[in-house]
C-alpha distance (Angstrom), angle and dihedral (degrees) to the residues before:
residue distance angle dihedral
X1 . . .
X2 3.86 . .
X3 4.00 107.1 .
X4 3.45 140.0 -155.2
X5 4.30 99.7 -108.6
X6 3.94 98.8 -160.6
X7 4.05 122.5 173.8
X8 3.53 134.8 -151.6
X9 4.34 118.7 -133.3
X10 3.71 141.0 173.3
X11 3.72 140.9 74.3
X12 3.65 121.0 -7.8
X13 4.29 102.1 -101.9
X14 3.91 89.3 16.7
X15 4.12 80.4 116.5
X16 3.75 106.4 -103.7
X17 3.84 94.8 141.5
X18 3.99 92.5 39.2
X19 3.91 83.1 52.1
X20 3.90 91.3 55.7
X21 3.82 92.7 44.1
X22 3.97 90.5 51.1
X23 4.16 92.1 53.4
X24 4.33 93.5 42.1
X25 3.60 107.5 7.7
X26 3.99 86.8 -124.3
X27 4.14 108.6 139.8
X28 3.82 100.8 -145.6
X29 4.31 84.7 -166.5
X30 3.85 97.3 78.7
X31 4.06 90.2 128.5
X32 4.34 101.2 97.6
X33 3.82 82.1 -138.1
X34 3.68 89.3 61.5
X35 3.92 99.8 35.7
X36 4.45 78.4 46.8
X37 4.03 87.2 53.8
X38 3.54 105.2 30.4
X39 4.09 96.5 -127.7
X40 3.29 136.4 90.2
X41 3.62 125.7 -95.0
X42 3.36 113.8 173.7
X43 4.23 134.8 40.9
X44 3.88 107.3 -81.8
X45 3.86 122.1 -143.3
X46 4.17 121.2 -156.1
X47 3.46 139.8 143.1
X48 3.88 136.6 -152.4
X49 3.65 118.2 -155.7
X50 4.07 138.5 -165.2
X51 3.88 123.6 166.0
X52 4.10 103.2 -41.7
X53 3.59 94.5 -27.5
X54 3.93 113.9 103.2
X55 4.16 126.7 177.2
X56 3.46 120.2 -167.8
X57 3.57 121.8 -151.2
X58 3.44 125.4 -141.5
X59 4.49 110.4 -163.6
X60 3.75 110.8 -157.0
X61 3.93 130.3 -172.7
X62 3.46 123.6 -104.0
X63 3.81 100.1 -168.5
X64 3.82 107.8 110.3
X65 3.91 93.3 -123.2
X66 3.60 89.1 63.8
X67 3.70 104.6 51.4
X68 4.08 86.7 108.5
X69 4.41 84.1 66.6
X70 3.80 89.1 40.4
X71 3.65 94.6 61.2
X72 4.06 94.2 44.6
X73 3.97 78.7 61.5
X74 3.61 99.4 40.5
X75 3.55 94.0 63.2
X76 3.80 100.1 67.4
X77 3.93 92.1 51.6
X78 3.76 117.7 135.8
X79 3.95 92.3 176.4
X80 3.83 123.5 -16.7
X81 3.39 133.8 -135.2
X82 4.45 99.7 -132.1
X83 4.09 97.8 -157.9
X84 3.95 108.1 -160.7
X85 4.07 110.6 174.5
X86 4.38 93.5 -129.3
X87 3.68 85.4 -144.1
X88 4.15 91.9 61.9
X89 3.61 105.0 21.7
X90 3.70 124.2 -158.8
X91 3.84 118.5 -8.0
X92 3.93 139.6 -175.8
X93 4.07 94.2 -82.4
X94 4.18 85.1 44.4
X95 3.68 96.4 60.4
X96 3.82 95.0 33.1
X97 3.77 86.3 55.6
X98 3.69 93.1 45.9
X99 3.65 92.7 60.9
X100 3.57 96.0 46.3
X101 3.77 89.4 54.9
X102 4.09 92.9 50.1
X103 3.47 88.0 52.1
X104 3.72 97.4 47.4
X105 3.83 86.5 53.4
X106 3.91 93.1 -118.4
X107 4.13 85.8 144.1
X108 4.01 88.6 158.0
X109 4.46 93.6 87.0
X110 4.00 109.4 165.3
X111 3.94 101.7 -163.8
X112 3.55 106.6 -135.2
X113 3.67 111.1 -160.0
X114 3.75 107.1 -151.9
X115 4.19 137.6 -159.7
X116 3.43 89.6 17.7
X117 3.85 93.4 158.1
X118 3.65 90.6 73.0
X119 3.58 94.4 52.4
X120 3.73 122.5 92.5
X121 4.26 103.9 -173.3
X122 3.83 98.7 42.9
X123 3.69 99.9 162.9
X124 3.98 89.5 46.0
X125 3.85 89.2 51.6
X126 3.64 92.6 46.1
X127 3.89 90.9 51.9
X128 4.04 92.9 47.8
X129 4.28 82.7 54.1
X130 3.33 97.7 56.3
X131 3.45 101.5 50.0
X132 3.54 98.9 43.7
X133 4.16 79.0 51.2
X134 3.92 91.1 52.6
X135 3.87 105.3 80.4
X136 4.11 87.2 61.0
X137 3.51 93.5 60.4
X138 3.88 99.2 -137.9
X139 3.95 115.1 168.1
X140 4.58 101.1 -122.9
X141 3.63 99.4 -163.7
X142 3.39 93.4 177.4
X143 4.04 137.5 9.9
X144 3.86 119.3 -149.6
X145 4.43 129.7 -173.2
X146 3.55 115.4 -147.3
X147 3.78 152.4 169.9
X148 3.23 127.4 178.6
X149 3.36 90.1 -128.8
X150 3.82 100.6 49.5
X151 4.40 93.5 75.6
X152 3.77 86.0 -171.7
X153 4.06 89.1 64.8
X154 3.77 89.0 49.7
X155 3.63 108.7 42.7
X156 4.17 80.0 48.9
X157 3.63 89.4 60.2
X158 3.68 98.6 38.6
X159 3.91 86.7 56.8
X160 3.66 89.6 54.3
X161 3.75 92.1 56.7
X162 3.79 92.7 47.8
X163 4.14 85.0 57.3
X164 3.93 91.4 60.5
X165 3.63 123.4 100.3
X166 3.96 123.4 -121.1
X167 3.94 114.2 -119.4
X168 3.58 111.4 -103.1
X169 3.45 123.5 -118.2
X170 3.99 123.9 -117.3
X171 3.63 105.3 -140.3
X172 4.11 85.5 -157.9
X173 3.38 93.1 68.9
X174 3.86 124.0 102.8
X175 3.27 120.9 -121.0
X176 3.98 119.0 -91.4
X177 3.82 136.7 169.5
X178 3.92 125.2 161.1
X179 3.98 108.5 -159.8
X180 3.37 113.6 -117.6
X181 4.14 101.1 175.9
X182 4.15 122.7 17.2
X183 3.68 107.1 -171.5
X184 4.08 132.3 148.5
X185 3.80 135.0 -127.1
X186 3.61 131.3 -148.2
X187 4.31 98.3 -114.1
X188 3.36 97.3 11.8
X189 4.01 113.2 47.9
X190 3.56 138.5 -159.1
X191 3.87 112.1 18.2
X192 4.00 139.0 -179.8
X193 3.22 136.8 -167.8
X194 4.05 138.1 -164.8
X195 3.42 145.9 116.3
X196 3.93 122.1 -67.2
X197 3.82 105.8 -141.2
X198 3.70 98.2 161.6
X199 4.07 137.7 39.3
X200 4.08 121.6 -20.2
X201 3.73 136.5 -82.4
X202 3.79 119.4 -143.7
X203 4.28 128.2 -161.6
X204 3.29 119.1 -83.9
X205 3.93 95.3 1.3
X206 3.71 120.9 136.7
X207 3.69 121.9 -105.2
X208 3.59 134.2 -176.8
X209 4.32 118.8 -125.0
X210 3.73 89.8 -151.6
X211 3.74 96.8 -172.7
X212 3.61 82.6 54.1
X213 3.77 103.6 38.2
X214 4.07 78.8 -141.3
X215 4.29 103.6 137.7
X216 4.78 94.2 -139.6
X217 3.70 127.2 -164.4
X218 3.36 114.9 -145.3
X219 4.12 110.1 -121.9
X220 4.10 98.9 -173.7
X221 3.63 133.4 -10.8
X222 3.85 122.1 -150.0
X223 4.31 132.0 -167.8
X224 3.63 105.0 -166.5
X225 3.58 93.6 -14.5
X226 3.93 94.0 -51.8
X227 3.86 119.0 119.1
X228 3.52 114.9 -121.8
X229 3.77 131.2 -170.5
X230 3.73 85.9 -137.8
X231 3.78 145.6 5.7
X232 4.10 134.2 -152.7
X233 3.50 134.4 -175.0
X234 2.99 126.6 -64.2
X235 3.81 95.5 62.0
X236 3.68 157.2 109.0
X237 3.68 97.9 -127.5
X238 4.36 128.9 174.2
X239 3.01 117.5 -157.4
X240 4.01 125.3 -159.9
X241 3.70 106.1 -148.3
X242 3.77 141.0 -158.2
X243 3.95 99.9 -117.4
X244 3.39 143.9 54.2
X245 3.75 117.5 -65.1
X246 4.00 92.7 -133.9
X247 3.85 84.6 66.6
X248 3.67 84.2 68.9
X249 3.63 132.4 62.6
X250 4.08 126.9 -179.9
X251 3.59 109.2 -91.7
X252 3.86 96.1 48.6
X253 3.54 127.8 139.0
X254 3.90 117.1 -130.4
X255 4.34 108.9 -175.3
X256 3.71 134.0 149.6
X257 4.07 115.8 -86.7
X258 3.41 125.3 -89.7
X259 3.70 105.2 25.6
X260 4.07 109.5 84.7
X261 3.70 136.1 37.3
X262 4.15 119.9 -163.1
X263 3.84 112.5 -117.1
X264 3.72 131.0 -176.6
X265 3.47 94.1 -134.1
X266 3.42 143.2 42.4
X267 4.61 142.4 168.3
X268 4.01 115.5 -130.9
X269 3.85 131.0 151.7
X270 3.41 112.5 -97.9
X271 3.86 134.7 -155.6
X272 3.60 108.7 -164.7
X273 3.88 129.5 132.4
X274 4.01 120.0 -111.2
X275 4.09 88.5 -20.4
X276 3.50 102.5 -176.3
X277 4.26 120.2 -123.4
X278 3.66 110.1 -114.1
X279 4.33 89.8 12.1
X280 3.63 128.5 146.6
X281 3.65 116.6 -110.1
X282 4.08 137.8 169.7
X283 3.67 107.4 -125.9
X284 4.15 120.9 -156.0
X285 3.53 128.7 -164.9
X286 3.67 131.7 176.5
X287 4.39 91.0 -39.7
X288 3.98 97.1 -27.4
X289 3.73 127.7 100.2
X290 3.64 124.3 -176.5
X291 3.62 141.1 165.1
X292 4.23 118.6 -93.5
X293 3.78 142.5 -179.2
X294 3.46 111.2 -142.5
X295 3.71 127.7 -152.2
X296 3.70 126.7 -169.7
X297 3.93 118.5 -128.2
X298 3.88 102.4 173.5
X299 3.85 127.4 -7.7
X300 3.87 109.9 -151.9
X301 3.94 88.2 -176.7
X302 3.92 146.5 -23.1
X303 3.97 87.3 -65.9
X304 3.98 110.7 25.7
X305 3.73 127.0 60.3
X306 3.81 137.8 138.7
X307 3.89 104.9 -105.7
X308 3.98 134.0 -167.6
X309 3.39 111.4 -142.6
X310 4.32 123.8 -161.5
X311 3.52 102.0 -159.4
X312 3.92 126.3 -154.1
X313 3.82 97.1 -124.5
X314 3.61 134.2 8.2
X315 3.70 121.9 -74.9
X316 3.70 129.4 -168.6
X317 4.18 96.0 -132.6
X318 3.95 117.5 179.5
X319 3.98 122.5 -160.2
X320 3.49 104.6 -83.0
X321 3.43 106.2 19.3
X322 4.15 114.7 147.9
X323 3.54 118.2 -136.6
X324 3.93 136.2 172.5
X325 3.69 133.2 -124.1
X326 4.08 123.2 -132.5
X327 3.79 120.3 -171.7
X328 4.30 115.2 -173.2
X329 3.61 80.0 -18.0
X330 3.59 101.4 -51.6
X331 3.83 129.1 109.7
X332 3.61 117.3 -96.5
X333 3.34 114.5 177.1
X334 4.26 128.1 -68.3
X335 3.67 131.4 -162.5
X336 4.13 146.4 178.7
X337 3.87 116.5 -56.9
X338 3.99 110.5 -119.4
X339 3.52 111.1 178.1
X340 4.01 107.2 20.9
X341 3.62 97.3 -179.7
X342 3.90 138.8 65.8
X343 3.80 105.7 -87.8
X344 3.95 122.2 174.9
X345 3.42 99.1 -147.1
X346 4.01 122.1 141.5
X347 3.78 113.5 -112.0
X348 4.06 100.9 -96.0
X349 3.83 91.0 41.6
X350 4.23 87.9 51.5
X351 3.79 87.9 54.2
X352 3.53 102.3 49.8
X353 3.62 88.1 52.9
X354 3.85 94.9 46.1
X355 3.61 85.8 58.1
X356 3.74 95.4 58.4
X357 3.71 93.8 44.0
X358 3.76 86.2 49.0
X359 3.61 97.5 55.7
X360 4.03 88.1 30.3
X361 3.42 98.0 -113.9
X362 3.22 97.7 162.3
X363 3.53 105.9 176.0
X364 3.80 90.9 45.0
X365 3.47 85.0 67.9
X366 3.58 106.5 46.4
X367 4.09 81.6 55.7
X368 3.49 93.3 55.5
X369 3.74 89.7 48.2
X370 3.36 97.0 50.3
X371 4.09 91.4 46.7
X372 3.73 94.4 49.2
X373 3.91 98.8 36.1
X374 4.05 100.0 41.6
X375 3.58 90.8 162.2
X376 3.70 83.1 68.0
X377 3.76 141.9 -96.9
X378 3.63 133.1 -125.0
X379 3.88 134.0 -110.9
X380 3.75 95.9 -178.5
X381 3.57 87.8 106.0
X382 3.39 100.5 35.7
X383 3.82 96.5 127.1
X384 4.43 86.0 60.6
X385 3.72 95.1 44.1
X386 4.53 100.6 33.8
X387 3.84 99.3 16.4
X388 4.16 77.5 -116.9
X389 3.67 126.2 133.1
X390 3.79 121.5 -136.4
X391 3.49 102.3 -91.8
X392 3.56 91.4 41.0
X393 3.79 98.0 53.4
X394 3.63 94.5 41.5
X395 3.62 90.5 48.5
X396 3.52 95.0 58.3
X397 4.03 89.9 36.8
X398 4.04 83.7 67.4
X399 3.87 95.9 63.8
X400 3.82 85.8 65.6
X401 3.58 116.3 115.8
X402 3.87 116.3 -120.8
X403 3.60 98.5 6.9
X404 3.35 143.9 126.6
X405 3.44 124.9 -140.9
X406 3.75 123.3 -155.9
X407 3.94 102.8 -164.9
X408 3.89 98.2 176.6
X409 3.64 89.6 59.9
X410 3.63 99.6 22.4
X411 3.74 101.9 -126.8
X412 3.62 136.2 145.8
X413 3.96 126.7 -131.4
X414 3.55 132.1 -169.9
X415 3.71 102.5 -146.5
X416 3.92 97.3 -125.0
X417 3.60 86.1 83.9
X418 3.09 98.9 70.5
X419 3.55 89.4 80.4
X420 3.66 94.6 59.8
X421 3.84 85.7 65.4
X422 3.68 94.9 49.9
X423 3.42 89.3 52.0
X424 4.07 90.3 50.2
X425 3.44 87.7 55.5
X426 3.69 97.0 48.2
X427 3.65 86.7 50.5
X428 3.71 102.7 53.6
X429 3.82 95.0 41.9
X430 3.75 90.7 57.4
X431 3.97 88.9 48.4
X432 3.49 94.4 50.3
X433 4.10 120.8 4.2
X434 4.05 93.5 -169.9
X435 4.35 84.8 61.7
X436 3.50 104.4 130.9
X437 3.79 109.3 -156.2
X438 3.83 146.9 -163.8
X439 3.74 138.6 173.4
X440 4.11 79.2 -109.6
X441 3.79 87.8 60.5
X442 4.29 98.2 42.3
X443 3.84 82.8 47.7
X444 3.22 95.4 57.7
X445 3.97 98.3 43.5
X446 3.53 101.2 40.5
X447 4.27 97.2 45.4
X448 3.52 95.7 -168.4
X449 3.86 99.7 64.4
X450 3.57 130.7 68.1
X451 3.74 136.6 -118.8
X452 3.97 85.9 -121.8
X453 3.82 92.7 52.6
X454 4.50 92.2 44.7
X455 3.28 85.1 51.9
X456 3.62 97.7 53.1
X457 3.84 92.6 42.4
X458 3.83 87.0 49.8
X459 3.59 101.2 50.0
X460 3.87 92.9 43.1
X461 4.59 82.8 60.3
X462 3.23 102.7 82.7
X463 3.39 107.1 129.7
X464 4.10 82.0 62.0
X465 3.92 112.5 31.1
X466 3.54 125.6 49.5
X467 4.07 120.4 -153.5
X468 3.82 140.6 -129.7
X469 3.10 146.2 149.1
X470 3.86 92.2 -5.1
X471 3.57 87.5 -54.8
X472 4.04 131.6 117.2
X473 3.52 120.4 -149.5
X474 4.14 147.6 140.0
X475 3.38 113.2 -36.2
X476 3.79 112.3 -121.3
X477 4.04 86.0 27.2
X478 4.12 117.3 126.7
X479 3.32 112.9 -109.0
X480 3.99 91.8 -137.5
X481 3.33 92.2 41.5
X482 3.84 95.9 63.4
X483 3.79 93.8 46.2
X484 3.50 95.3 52.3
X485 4.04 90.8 46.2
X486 3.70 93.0 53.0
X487 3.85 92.3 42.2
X488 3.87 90.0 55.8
X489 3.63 98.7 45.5
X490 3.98 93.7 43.4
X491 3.78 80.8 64.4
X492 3.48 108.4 32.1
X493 4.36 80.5 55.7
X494 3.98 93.0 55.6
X495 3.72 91.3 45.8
X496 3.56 87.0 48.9
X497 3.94 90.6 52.3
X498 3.62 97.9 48.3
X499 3.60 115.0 -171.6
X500 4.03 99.6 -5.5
X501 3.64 98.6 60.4
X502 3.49 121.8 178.6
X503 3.67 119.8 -107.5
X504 4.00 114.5 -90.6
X505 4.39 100.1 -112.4
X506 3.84 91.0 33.8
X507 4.02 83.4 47.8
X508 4.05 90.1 50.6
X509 4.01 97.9 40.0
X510 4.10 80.6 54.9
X511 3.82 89.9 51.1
X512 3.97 92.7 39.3
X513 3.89 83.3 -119.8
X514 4.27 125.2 153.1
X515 3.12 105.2 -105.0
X516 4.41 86.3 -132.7
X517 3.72 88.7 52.8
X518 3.82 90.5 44.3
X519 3.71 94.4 57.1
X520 3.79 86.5 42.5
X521 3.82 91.4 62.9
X522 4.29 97.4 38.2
X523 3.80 77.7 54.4
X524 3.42 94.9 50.9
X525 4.05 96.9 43.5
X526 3.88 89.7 48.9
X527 4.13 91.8 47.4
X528 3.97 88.0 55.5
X529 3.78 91.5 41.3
X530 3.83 111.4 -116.7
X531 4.04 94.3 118.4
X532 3.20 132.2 29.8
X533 4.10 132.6 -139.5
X534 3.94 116.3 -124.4
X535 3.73 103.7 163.2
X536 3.42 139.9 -9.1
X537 4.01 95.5 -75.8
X538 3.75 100.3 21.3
X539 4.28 123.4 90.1
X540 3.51 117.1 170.1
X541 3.67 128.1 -167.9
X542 4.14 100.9 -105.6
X543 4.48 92.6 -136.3
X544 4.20 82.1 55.8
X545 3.99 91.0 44.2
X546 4.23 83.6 47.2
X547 3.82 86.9 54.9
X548 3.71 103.9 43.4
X549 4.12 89.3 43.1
X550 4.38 82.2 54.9
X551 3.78 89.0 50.1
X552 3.70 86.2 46.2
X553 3.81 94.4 59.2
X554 3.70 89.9 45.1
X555 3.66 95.9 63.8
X556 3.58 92.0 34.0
X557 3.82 85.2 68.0
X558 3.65 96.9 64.3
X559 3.72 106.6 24.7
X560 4.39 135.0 12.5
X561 3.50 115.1 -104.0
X562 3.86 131.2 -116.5
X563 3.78 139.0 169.3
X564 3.57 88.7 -94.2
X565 3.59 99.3 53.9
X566 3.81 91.4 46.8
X567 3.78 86.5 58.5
X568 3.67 96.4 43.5
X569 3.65 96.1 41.1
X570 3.89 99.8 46.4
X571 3.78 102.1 18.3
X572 3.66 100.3 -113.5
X573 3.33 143.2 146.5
X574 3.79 132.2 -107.1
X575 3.57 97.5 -102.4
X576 3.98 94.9 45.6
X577 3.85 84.9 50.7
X578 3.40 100.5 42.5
X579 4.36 82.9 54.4
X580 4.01 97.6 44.4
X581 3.92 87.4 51.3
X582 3.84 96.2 51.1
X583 3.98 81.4 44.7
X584 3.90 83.7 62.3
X585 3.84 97.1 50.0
X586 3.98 83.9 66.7
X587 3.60 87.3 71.5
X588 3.85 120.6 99.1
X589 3.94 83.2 -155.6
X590 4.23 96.8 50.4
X591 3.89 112.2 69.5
X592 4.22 122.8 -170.6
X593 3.67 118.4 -123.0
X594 3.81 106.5 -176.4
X595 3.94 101.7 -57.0
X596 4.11 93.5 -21.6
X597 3.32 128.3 89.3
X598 3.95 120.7 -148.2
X599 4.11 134.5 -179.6
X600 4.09 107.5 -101.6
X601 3.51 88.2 -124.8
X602 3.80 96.0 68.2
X603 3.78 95.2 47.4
């Protein structure tokens, strides 16, 4: 069921909430506070159907204190219903709620002319509207007259609605749903509710609460109180959830795993008059509000800039996200998120690339990414920072000229680097001409490059290396030669370390030795008996294991053994005793008495 998600706007007591009740009978003001006040306080949730067709209505507050819960509605609107009473016109809470709706991109506004039984020059009124609407530049597809108490006016509007199409749902899109109500029920449990504006949710998948870091499977999903199997944008959607509902607070971001990290910061384009640099704001997104510091990077004009915004908590921002600007409680502007991760780029360099993402110049970006970061840059969250997926990103990533693009890990090269690798290698051979080397082993030593990109570097040497048997070496060097070399001095450094040997992969990156090939020779030393295996990272040469065990049986003589005498006694540390003392229990002659070890004989 994909549904028609239209809002209600305007003045507080221009009639938005009598409007709603007129088309489905459904009283959004059930609070006693509201029915006590006469306004609505909270978001109200209806629906009006006919045949297939279904429109959910979403009943905001007009008061001016509550234009933080207007904009957690506003977000979800398809269309909106703008209520203006035709005997006041526009007032503070109209305009202010026209701008939020521009900059929300809700473009579809149906002026809703309301209370127009008490007016006596209708077409006069409507005239005086509509040019005090003009300087904001919102598209009025249609213009409707009503009174609640004129059913004629009503049913003419509610056929109007039923003539709209749904949005469509992009099956690309990720899904994303910010809570806007956490409540439980008796049978059932914890249950949310808000509106699905971007991907699908199926039953019983897993989903990930990323405020929360809490992994949910979702129990039952409902669309106007119907279970579904599944649910798409665009929707109201509850959810019944496997946790409890204190775990979850309105404002919370539920997602799928894997595809966004929270951040504390974040670049957009902002459209906000005379926003202060360095100024306190409250920034809301989707149902979330938090507090921000807001620094200016470039001001185009008066009311558009490119801002940098330091938020008080994390938030899980996604290219293109809108969001809304409060000052003291009042709105302020808002704008389109840019850049919604932390990137360390100096202030000209941010700019440029704000400017590509702005016009979605996508490539342009990856080029300046590449340029300024030629270590490489990520695409593995490509669908946060572009709105791309993988394949997508790294498609486009491979049209970019001298590049390399490493799709297993999804990295980015500027081809320049490569000659930081050739120089590695150049390095190392003249250090030691027996190194034995793999894109494993550069990996590993260089940190910033991937096994994708060594390889590439390695393969392209040819004039200089030689290969065999997966391994890299000297060119002109024998094969044999090199294996028996590296063999021998693997050995003749473990007899050399005695009983504090050096751990096997910090042992090979000393010897410039593959890790594969190093673990092929350990094996091989251990098979024929010259070392010995204690643990999972610890090889000892056996004639220094012989020794130590003697010394062992010497002290064992006078006095039991513990950890702490092994480390006393031999100058080891924890881990090396803790190995020489399970050693021991091998022993038919060594029994274990709690943590000490004691000769049978003496027991």
């Amino acid at each position: 069921m994909n549904s028609l998600i239209i809002g209600t706007a305007g003045h507080i007591d221009h009639g938005k909430s009598a409007l709603i009740k007129a088309m489905n009978g459904f009283d959004g003001d059930e609070l006693a506070l509201e029915k006590e006040k006469g306004i609505t306080i909270n978001l109200s949730f209806s629906n009006l159907s006919a045949g297939d067709k279904n429109i959910a209505f979403i009943d905001v507050p007009g008061h001016e204190n509550l234009v933080k819960t207007m904009i957690s509605g506003a977000y979800a609107f398809s269309a909106c219903l703008f209520v203006v009473d035709i005997n006041e016109g526009l007032k503070a809470q109209s305009v202010e709620h026209l701008q939020i709706l521009k900059l929300l991109g809700c473009e579809n506004v149906i002026l809703v002319l309301s209370k127009t039984d008490l007016c006596e020059n209708t077409s006069e009124r409507e005239r005086e509207i509509l040019a005090d609407l003009a300087p904001f530049g919102v598209r009025i597809p249609r213009i409707f007259r009503t009174s609640i108490n004129d059913k004629a006016s009503i049913d003419a509007l509610k056929a109007y609605l039923f003539t709209l199409g749904a949005k469509q749902n992009n099956e690309k899109l990720i899904f994303r749903y910010y809570i806007d109500r956490v409540f439980t029920l008796k049978g059932i449990g914890t249950v949310v509710t808000g509106t699905l504006n971007e991907g699908c949710v199926v039953l019983n998948e897993k989903v990930l609460c990323l405020d929360a870091n809490k992994e949910l499977t979702i129990k039952n999903i409902q669309i106007h109180e119907q279970n579904v199997s599944e649910a798409g944008a665009f929707n109201r959607v509850a959810l019944s959830l496997n946790c409890d509902y204190k775990e979850l607070k309105k404002g919370f971001l539920l997602s799928k795993k894997g595809f966004f990290r929270g951040f504390k910061e974040a670049d957009a384009l902002v459209f906000a008059k005379d926003l202060a640099h360095k100024s306190s704001v409250l920034f809301c997104v989707g149902a979330r509000q938090v507090g921000a510091k807001v620094s200016i990077l470039k001001a185009f004009d008066d009311e558009k800039c490119f801002a940098h915004f330091e938020f008080d908590k994390p938030l899980f921002l996604c290219f293109d996200e809108r969001f809304i600007l409060l000052a003291n409680s009042r709105f302020k502007g808002g704008g389109r998120i840019l850049n919604p991760i932390s990137e360390p780029l100096k202030k000209d360099a941010k700019i440029k690339l704000l400017n590509f993402l702005e016009q979605r110049d996508f490539l342009g970006a990856f080029n300046l990414l590449k340029s300024v970061h030629k270590f490489g840059f990520g695409l593995i969250s490509s669908y946060q920072r572009f709105k791309l997926l993988q394949n997508e990103a790294l498609s486009l990533a491979k049209s970019l000229e001298n590049a390399f693009v490493d799709e297993k890990e999804c990295n980015v090269y500027d081809t320049s680097v490569c000659e930081n690798i050739k120089e590695f290698v150049r390095f190392t051979l003249a250090k030691n001409e027996f190194a034995m080397l793999s894109a494993n082993l550069l990996a590993t030593r260089l940190g910033w490059a991937s096994v994708g990109l060594c390889e590439f570097v390695l393969s392209a040497m040819k004039k200089e290396l030689d290969f065999e048997g997966g391994i890299y070496f000297k060119k002109g060097m024998s094969f044999e030669k090199l294996e028996r070399k590296n063999h021998d001095t693997l050995y003749e450094t473990l007899k050399k370390e005695g009983i504090k040997p050096t751990a096997p992969y910090n042992l090979y990156d000393f010897l410039e030795l593959d890790r594969a090939k190093g673990d092929a020779m350990l094996k091989k030393l251990t098979k024929n008996g010259l070392v010995v295996r204690l643990a999972h990272n610890l090889f000892i040469e056996k004639n220094a294991l012989l020794s130590l065990e003697k010394s062992c049986f010497e002290l064992l003589q006078r006095a039991p053994l513990d950890i702490q005498a092994m480390k006393e006694h031999f100058k080891l540390s924890r881990k090396y005793a803790i190995a020489y003392l399970e050693w021991l229990d091998k022993n038919e002659q060594i029994a274990k008495i709690g943590e000490k070890r004691v000769l049978k004989t003496s027991v």
